[in-house]
N, CA, C and O atoms as CSV, one atom per row, in Angstrom:
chain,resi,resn,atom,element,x,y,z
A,1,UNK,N,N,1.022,17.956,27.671
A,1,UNK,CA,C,1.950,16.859,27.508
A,1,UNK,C,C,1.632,16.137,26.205
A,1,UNK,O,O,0.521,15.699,25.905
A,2,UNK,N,N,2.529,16.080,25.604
A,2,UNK,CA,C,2.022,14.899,24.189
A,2,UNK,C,C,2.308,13.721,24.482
A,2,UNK,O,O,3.042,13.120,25.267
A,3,UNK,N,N,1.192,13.399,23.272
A,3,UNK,CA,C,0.982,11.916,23.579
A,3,UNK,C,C,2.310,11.201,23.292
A,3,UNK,O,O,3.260,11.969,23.142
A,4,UNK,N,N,2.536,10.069,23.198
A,4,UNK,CA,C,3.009,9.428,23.149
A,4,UNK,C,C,3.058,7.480,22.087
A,4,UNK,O,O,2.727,6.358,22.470
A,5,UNK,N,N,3.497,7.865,21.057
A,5,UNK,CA,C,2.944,7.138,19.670
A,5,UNK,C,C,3.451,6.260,20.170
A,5,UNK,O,O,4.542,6.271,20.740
A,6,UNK,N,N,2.256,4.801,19.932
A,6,UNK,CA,C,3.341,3.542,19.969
A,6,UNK,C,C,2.899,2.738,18.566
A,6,UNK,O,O,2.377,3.278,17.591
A,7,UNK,N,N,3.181,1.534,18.677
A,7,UNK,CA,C,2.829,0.696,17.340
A,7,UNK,C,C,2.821,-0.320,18.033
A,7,UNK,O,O,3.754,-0.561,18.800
A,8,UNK,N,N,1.927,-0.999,17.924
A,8,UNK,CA,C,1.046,-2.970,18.216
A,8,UNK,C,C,2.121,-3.843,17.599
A,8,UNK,O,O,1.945,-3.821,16.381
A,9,UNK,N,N,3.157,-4.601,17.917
A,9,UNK,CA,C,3.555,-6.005,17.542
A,9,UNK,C,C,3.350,-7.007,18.091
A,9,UNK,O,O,3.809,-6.970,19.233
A,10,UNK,N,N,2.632,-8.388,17.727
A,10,UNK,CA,C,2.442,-8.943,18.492
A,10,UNK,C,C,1.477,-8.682,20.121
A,10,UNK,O,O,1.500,-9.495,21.045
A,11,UNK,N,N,0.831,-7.601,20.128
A,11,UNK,CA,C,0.106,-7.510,21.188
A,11,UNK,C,C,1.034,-6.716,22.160
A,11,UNK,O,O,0.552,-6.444,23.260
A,12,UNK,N,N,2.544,-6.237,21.833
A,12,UNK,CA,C,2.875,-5.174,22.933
A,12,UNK,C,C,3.325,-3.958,21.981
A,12,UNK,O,O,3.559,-3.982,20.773
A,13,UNK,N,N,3.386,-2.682,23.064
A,13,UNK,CA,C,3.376,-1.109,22.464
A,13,UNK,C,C,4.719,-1.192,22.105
A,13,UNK,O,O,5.361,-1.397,23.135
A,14,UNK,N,N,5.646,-1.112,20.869
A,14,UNK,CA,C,6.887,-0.937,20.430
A,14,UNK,C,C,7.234,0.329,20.461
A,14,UNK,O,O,6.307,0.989,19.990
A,15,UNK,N,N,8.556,1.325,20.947
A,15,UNK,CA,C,8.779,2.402,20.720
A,15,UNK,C,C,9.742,2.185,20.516
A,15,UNK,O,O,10.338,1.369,21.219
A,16,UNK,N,N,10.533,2.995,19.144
A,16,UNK,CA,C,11.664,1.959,18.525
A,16,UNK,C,C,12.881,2.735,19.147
A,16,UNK,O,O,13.999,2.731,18.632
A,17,UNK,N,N,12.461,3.599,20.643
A,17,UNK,CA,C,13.992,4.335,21.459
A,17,UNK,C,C,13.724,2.898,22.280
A,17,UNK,O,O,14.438,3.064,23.269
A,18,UNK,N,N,13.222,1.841,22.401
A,18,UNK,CA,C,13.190,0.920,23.469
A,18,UNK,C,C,14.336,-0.404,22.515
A,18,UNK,O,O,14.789,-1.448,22.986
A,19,UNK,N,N,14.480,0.028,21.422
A,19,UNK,CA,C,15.368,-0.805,20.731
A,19,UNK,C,C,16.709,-0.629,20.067
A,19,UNK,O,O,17.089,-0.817,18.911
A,20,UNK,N,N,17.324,-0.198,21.194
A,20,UNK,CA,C,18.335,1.154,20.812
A,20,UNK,C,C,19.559,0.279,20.010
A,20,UNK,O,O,20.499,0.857,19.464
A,21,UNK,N,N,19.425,-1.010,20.019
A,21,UNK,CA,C,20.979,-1.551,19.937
A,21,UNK,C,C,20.348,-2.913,19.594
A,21,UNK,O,O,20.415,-3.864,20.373
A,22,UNK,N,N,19.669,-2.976,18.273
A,22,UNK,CA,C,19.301,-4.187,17.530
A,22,UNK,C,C,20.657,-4.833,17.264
A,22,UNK,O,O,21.763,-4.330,17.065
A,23,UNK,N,N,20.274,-5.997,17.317
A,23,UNK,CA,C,21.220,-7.163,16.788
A,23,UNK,C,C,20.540,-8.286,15.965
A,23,UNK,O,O,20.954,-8.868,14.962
A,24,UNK,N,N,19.764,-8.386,16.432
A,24,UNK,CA,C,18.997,-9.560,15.280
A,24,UNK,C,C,18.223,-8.858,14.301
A,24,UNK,O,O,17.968,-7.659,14.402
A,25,UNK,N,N,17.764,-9.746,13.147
A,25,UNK,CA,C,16.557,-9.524,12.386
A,25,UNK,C,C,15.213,-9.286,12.524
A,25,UNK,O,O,14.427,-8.774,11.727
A,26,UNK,N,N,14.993,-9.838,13.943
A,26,UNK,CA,C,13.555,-9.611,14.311
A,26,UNK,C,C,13.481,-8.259,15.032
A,26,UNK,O,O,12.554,-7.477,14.821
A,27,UNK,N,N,14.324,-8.043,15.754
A,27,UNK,CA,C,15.026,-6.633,16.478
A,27,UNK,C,C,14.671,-5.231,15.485
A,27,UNK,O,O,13.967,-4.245,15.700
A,28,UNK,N,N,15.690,-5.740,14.056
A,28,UNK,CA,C,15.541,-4.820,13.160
A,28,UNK,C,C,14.051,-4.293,12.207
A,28,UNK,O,O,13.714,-3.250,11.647
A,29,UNK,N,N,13.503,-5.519,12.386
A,29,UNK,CA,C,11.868,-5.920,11.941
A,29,UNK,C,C,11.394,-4.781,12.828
A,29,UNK,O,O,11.470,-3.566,12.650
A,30,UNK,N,N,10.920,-5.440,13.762
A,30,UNK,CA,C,10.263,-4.509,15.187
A,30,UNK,C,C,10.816,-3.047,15.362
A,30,UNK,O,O,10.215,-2.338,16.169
A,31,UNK,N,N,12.014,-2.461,14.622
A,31,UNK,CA,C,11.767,-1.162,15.444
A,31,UNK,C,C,11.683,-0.460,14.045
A,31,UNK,O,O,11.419,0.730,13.871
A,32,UNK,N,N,11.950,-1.388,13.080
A,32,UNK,CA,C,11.741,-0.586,11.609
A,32,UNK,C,C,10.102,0.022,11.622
A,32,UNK,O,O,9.745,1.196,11.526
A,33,UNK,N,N,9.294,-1.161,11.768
A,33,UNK,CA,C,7.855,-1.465,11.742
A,33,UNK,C,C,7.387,-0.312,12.958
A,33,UNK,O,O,6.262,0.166,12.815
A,34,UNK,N,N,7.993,0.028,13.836
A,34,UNK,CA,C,7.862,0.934,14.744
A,34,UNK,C,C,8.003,2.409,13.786
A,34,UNK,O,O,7.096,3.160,13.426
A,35,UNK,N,N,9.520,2.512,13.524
A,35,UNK,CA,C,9.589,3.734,12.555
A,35,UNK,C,C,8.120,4.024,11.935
A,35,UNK,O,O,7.420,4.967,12.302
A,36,UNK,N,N,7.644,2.806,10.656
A,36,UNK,CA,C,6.939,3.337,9.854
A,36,UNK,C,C,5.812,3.410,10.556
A,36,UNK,O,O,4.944,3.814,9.782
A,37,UNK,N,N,5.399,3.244,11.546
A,37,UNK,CA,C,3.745,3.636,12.170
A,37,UNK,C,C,3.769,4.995,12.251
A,37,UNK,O,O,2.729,5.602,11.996
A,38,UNK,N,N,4.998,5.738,12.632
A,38,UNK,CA,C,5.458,7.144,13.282
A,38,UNK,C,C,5.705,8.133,11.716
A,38,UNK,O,O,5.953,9.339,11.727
A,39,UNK,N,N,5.572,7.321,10.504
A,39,UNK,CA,C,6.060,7.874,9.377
A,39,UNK,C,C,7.380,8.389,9.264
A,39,UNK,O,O,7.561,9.366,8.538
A,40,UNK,N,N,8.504,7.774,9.993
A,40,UNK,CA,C,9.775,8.223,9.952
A,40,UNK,C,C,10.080,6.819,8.837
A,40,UNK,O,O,10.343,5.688,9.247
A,41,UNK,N,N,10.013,7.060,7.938
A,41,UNK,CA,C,10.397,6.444,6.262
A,41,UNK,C,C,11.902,6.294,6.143
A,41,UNK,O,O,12.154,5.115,5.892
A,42,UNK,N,N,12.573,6.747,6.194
A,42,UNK,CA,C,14.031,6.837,5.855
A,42,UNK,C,C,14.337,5.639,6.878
A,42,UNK,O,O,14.515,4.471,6.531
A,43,UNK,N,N,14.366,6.073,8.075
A,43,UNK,CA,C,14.739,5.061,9.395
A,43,UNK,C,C,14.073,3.534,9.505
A,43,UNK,O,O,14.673,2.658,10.128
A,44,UNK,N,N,13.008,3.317,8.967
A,44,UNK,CA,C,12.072,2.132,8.920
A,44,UNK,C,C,12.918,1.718,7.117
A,44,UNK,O,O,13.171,0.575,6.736
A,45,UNK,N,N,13.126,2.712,6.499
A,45,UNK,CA,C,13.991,1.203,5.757
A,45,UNK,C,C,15.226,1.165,6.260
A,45,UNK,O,O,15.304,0.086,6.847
A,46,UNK,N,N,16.172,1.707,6.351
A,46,UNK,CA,C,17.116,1.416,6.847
A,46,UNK,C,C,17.297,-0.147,7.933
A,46,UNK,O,O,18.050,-1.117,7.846
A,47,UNK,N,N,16.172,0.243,8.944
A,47,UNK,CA,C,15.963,-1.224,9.403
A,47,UNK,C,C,15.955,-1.956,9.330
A,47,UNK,O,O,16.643,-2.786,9.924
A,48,UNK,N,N,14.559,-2.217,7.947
A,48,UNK,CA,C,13.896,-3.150,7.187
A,48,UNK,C,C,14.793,-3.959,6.334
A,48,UNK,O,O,14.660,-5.150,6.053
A,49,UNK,N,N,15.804,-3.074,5.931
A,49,UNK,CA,C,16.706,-3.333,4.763
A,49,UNK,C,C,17.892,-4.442,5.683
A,49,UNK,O,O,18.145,-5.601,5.353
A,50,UNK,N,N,18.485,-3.696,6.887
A,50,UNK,CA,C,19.104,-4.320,7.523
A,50,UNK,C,C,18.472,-6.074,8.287
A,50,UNK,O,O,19.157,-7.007,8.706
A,51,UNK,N,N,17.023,-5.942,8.211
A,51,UNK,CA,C,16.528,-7.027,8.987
A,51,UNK,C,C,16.870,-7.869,7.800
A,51,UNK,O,O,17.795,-8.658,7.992
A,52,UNK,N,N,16.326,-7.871,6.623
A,52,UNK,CA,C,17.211,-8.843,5.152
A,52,UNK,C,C,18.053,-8.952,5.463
A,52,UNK,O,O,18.187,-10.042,6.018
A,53,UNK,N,N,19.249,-8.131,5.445
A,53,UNK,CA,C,20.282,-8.632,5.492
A,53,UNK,C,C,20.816,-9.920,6.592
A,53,UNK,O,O,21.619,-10.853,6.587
A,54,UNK,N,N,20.287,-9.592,7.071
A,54,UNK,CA,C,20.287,-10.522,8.385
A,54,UNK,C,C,19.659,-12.115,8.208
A,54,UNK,O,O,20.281,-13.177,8.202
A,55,UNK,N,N,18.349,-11.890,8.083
A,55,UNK,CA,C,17.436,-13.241,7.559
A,55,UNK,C,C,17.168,-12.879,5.985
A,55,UNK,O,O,16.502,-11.918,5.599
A,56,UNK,N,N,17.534,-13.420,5.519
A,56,UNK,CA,C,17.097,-13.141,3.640
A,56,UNK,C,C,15.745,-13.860,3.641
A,56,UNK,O,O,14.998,-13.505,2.730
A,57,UNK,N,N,15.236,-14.876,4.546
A,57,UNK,CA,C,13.791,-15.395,4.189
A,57,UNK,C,C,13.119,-14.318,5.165
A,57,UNK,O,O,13.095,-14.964,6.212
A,58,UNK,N,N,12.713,-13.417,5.380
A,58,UNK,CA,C,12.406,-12.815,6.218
A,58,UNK,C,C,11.162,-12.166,5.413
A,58,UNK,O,O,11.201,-10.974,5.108
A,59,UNK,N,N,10.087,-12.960,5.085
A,59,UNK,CA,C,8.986,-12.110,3.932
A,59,UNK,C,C,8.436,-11.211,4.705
A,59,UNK,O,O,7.878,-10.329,4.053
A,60,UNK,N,N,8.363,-11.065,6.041
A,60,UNK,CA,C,7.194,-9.885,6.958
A,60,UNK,C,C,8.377,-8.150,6.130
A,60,UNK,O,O,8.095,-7.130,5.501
A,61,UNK,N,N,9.288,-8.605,6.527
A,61,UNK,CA,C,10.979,-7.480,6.192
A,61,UNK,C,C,9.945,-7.293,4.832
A,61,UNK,O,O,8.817,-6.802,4.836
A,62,UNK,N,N,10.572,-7.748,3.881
A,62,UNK,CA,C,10.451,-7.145,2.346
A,62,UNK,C,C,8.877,-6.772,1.814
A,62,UNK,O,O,8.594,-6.122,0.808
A,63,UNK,N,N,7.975,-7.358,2.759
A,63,UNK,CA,C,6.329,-7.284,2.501
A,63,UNK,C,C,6.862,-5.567,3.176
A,63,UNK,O,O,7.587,-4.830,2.508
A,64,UNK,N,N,6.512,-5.310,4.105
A,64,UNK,CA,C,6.505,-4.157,5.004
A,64,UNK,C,C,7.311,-3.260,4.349
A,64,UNK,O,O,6.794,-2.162,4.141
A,65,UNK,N,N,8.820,-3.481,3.838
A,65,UNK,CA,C,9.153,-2.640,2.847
A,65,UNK,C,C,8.685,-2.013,1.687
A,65,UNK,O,O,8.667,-0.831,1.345
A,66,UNK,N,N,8.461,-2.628,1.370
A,66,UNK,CA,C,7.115,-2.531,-0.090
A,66,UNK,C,C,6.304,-1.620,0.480
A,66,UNK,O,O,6.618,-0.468,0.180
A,67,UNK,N,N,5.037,-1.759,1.452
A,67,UNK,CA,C,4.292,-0.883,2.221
A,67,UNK,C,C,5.143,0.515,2.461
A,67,UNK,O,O,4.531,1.582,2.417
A,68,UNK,N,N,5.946,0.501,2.604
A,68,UNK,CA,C,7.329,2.052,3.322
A,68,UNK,C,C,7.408,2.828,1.735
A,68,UNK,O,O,7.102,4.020,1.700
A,69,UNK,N,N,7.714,2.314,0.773
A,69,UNK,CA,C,8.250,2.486,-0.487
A,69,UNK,C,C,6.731,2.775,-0.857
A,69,UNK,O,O,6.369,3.947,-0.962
A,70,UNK,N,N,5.840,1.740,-1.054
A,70,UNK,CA,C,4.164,2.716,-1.439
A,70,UNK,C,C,3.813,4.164,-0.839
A,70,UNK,O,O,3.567,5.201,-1.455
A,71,UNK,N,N,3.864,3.911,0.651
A,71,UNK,CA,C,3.377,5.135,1.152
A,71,UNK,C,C,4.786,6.640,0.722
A,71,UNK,O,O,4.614,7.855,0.819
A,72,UNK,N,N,5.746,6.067,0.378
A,72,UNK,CA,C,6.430,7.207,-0.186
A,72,UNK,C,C,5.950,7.445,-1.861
A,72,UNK,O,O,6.319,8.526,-2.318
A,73,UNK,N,N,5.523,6.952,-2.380
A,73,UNK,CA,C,5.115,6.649,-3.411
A,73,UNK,C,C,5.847,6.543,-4.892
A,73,UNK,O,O,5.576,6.983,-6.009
A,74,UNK,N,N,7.083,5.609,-4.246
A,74,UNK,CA,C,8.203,4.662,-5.094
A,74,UNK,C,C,7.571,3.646,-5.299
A,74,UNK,O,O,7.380,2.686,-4.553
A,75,UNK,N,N,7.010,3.964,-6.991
A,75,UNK,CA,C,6.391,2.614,-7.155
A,75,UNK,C,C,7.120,1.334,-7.597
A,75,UNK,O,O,6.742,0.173,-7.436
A,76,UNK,N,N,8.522,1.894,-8.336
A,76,UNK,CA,C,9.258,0.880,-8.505
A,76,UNK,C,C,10.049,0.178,-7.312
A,76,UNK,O,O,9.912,-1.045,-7.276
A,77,UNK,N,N,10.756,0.682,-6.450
A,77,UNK,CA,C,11.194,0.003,-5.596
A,77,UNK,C,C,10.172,-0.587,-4.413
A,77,UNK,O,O,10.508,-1.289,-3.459
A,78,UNK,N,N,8.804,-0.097,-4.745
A,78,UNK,CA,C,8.000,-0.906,-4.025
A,78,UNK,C,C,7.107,-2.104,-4.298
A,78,UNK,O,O,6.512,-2.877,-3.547
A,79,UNK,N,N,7.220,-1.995,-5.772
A,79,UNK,CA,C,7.165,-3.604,-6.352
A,79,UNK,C,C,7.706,-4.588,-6.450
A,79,UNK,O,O,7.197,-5.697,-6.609
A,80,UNK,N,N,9.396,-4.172,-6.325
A,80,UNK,CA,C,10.745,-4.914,-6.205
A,80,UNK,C,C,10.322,-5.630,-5.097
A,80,UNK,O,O,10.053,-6.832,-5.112
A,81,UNK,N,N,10.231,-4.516,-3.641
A,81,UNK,CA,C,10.285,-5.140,-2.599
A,81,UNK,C,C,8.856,-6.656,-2.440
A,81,UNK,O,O,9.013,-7.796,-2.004
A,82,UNK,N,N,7.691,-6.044,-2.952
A,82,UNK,CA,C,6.550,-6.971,-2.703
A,82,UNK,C,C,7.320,-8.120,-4.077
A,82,UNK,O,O,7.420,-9.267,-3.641
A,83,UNK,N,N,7.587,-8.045,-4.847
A,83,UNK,CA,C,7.932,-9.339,-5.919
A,83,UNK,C,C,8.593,-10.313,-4.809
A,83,UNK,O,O,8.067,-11.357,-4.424
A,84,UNK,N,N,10.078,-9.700,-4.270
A,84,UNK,CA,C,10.680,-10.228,-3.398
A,84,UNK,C,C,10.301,-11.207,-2.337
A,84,UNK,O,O,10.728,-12.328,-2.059
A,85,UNK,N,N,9.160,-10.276,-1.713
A,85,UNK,CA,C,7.542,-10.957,-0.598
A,85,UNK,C,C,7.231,-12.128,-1.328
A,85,UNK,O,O,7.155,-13.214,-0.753
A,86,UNK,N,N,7.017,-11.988,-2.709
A,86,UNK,CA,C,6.139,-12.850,-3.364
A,86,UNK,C,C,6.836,-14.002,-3.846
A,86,UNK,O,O,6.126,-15.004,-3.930
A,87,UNK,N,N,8.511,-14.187,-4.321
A,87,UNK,CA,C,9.171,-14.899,-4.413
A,87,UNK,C,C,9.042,-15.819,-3.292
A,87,UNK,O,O,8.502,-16.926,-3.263
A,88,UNK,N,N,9.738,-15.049,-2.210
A,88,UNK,CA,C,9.531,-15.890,-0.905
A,88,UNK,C,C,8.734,-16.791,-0.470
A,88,UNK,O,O,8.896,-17.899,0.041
A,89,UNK,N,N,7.725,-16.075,-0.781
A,89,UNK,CA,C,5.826,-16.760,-0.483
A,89,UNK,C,C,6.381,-18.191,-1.359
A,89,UNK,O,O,6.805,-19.262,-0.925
A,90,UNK,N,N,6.202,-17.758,-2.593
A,90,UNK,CA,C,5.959,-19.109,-3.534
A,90,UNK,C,C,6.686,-20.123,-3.498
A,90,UNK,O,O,6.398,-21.260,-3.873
A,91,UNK,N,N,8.301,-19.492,-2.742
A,91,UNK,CA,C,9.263,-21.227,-2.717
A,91,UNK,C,C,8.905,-21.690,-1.109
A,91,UNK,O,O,9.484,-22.501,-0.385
A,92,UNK,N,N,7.578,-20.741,-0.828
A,92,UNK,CA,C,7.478,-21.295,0.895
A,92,UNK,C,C,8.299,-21.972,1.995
A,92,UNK,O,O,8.376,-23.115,2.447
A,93,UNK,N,N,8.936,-20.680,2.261
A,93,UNK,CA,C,9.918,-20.556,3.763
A,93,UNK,C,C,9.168,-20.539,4.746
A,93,UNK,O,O,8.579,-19.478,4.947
A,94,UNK,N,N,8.943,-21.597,5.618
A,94,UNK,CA,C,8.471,-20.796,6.763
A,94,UNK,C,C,6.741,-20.237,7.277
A,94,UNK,O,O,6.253,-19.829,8.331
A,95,UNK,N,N,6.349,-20.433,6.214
A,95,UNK,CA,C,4.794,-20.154,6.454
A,95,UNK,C,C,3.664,-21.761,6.304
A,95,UNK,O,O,3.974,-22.862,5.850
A,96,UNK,N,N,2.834,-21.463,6.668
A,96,UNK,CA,C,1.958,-22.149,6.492
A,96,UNK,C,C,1.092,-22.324,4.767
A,96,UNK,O,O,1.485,-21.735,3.759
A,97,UNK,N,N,0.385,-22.876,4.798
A,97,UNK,CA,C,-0.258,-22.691,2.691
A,97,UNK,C,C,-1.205,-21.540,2.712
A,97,UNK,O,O,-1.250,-20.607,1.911
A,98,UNK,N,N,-2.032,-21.775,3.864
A,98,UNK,CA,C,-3.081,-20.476,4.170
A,98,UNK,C,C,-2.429,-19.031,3.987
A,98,UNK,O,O,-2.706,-18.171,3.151
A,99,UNK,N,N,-1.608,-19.016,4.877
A,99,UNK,CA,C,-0.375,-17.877,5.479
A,99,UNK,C,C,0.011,-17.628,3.954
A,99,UNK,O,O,-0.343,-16.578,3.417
A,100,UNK,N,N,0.588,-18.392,3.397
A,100,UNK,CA,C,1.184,-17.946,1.543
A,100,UNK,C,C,0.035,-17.745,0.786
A,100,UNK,O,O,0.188,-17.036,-0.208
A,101,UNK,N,N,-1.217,-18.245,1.028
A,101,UNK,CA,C,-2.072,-17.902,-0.041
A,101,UNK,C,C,-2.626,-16.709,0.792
A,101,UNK,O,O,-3.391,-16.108,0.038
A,102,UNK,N,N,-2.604,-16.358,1.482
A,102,UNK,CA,C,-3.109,-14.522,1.594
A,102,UNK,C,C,-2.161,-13.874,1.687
A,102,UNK,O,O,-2.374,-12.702,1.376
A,103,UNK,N,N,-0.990,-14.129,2.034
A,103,UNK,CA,C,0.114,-13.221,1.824
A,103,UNK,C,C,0.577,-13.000,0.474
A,103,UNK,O,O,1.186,-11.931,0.427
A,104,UNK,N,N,0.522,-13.661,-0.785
A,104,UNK,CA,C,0.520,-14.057,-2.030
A,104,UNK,C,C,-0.403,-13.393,-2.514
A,104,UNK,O,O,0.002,-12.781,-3.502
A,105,UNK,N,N,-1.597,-13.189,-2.269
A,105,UNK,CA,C,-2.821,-12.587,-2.755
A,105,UNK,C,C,-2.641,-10.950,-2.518
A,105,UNK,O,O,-2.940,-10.232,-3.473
A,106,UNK,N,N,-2.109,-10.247,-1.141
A,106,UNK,CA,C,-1.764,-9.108,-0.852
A,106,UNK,C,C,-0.786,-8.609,-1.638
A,106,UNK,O,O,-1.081,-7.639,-2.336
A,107,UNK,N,N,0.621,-9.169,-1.703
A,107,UNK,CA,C,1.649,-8.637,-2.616
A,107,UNK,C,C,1.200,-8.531,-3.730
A,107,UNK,O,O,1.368,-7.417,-4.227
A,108,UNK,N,N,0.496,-9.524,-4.555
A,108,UNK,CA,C,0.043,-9.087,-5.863
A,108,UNK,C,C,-0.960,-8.204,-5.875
A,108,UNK,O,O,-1.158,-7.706,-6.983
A,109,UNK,N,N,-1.608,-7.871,-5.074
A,109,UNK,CA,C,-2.806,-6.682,-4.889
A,109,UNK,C,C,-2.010,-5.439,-4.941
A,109,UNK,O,O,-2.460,-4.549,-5.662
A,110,UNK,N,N,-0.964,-5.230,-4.340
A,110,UNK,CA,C,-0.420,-4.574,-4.279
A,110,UNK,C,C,0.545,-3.957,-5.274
A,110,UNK,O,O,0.739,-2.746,-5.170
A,111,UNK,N,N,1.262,-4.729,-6.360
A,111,UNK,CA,C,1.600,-5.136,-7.265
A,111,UNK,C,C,1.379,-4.248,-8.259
A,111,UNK,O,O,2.057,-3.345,-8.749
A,112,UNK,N,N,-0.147,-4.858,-8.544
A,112,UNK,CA,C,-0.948,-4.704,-9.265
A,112,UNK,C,C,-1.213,-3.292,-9.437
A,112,UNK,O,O,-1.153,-2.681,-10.504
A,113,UNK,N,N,-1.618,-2.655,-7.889
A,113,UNK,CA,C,-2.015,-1.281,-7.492
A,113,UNK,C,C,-1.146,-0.415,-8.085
A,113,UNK,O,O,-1.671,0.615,-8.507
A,114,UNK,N,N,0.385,-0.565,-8.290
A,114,UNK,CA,C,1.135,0.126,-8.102
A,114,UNK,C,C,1.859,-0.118,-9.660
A,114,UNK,O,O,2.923,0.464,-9.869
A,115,UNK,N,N,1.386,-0.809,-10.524
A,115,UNK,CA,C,1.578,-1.078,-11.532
A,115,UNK,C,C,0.505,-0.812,-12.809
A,115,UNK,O,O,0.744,-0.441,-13.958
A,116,UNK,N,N,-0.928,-1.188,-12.074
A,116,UNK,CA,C,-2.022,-1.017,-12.901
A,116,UNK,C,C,-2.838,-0.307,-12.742
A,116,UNK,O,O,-3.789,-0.099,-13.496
A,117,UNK,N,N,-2.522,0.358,-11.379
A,117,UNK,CA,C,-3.702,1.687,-11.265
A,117,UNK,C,C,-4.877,0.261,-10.067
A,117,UNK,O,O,-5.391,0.946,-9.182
A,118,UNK,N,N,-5.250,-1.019,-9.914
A,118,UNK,CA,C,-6.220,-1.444,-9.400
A,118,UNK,C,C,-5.645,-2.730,-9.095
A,118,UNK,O,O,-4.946,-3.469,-9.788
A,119,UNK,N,N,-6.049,-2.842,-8.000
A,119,UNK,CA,C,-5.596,-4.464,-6.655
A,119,UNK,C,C,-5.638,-5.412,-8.144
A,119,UNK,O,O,-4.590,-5.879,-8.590
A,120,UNK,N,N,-6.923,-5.620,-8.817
A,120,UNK,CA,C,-7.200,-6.311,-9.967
A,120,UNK,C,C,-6.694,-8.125,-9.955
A,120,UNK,O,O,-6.025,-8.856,-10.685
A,121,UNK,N,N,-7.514,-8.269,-8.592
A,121,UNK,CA,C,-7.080,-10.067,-8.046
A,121,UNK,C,C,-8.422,-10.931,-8.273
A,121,UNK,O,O,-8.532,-12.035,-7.740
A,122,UNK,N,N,-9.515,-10.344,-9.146
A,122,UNK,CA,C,-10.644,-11.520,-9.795
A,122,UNK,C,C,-10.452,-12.301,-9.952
A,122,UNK,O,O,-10.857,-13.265,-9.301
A,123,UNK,N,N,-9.551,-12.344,-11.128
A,123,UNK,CA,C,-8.857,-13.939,-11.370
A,123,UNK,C,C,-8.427,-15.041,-10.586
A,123,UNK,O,O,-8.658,-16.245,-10.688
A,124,UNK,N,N,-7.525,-14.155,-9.511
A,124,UNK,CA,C,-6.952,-14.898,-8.497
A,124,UNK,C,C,-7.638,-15.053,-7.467
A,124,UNK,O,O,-7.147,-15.930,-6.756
A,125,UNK,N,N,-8.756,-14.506,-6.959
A,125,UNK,CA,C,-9.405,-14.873,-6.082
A,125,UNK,C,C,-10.415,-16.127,-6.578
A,125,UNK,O,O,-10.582,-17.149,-5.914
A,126,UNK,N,N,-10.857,-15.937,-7.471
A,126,UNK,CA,C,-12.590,-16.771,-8.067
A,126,UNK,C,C,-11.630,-18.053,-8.729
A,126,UNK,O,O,-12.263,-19.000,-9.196
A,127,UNK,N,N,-10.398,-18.094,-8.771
A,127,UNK,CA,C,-9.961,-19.617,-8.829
A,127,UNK,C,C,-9.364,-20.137,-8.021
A,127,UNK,O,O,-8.442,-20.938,-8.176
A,128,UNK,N,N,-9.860,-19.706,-6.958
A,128,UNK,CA,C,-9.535,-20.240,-5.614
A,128,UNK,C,C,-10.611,-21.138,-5.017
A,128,UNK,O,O,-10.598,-22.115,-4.269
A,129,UNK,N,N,-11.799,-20.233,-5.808
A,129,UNK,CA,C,-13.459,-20.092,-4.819
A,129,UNK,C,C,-13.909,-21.283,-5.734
A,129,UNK,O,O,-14.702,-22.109,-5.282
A,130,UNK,N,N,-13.295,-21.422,-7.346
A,130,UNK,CA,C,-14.393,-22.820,-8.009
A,130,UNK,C,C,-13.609,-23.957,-7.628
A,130,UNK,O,O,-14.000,-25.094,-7.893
């Protein structure tokens, strides 16, 4: 018998046939984020893309996109997507300062990775720390 893949949101097993008939953004979040645990790429943006459309402040959507677009290894549309993350972050929708300053710190790690060959966040970390 095979196993049976799930993906952790929030602390329950998502299987994105349990979300057959999204309607919201968080809907579309959750079974996209499901897709990409399973590496079904095409279907997890499609989601992802649709959960934006839905909530445009939706930074978990366009962060996680970015992640979909790396692991395919579109580096341009996966910087788009984390800039996007990072826009968001900085006119702070919705998050906490903590929450934007590590989520802020990741997109540009990421950024960076996918732009410079290295996370390359010294700067940004050690002027945090003096």
């Amino acid at each position: 018998m095979a196993k049976k893949e799930i993906f952790k949101v929030s602390s329950k097993e998502v299987d994105p046939a349990e979300i057959a008939n999204p309607t919201t953004a968080q809907d579309f979040f959750r079974r996209g984020m499901a897709y990409y645990a399973r590496k079904q790429y095409d279907q997890a943006i499609s989601d992802l893309k649709k959960a934006n459309s839905l909530d445009a402040a939706m930074v978990d959507a366009y962060y996680s996109l970015g992640m979909v677009y790396k692991a395919l290894g579109n580096k341009e549309e996966s910087v788009k997507a984390f800039q996007q993350a990072l826009d968001l972050i900085t006119s702070s929708q919705g998050k906490t300062r903590v929450t934007n300053d590590m989520l802020r710190r990741l997109a540009l790690g990421h950024i960076n990775e996918q732009t410079q060959g290295d996370w390359n966040l010294e700067k940004e970390i050690w002027q945090h720390i003096e």
